[in-house]
Every structure is written in structure tokens, then in C-alpha cells.
C-alpha positions as CSV (number, residue, x, y, z in Angstrom):
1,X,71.1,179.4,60.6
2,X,70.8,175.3,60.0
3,X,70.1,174.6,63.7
4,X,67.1,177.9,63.6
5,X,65.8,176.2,60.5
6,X,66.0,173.0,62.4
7,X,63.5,174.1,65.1
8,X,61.1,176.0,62.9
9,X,60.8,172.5,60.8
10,X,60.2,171.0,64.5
11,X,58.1,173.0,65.9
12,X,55.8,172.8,62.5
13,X,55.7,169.8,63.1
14,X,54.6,169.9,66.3
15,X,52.2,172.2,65.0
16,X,50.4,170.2,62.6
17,X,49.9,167.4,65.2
18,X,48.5,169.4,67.1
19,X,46.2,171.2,64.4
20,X,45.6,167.1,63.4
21,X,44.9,166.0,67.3
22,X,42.3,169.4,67.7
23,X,40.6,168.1,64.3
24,X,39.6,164.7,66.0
25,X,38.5,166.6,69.6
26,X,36.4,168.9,67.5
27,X,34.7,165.7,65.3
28,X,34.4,164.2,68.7
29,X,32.9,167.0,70.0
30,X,30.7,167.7,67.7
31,X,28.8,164.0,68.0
32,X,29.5,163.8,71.9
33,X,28.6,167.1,72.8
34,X,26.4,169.2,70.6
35,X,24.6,171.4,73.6
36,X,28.2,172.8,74.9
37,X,28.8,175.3,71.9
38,X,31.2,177.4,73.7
39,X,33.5,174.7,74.2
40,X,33.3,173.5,70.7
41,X,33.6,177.3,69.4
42,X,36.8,177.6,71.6
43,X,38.2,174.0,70.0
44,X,37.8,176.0,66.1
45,X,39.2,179.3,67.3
46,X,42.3,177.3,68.7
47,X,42.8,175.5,65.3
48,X,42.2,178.4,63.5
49,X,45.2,180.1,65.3
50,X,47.5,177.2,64.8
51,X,46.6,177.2,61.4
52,X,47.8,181.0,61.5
53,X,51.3,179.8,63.0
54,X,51.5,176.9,60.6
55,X,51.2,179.4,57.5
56,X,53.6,181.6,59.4
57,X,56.1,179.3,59.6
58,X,55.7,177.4,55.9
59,X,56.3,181.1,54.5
60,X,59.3,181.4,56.6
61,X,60.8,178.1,55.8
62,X,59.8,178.4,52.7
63,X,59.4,182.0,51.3
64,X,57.6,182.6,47.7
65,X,60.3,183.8,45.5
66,X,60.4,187.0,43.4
67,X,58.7,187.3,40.0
């Protein structure tokens, strides 16, 4: 159990740097390159998924307890 709560902690981790790393790309993006809309629309849809797994994960590291 410690060493699957171990790897969920790390691979949030890795998740948020790379939710943090596609934040920059899409700012970037959005200055550098504002007639290629598809590739900027695929940069959100990306971080909107690993926002998706990051949520995932917090509630399963970190479940809401009973009322």
C-alpha cells in the first residue's frame, strides 16, 4: 500500500509539471502563434485532461471524508 501511494504522489507530481510546462507552451503560443488555432486548441484540450488525472489522483490520495 505505502510503495502504491508512493507512485500516485509521483506521478502527481509529474503531473502538475507537466500541466505547469503546457501552461507556458500555451502563453507562448498564444503570442508566437495566434493564426495556428488548432494547435493551440490541442495545447488546452491536453491540459484540460491532465487537469482531469490530477483531480483523479488528489481524490485518491486524498479522499473527502464522510459527513
Amino acid at each position: 500500500m505505502d510503495m502504491n501511494l508512493h507512485s500516485l504522489s509521483r506521478r502527481l507530481i509529474e503531473l502538475r509539471m507537466e500541466h505547469a510546462d503546457l501552461d507556458g507552451l500555451i502563453d507562448q503560443a498564444a503570442v508566437t502563434v495566434a493564426d495556428d488555432d488548432l494547435a493551440l486548441r490541442r495545447l488546452k484540450k491536453r491540459r484540460l485532461a491532465l487537469r482531469d488525472q490530477i483531480a483523479r489522483l488528489e481524490a485518491e490520495l486524498d479522499p473527502p471524508e464522510p459527513a
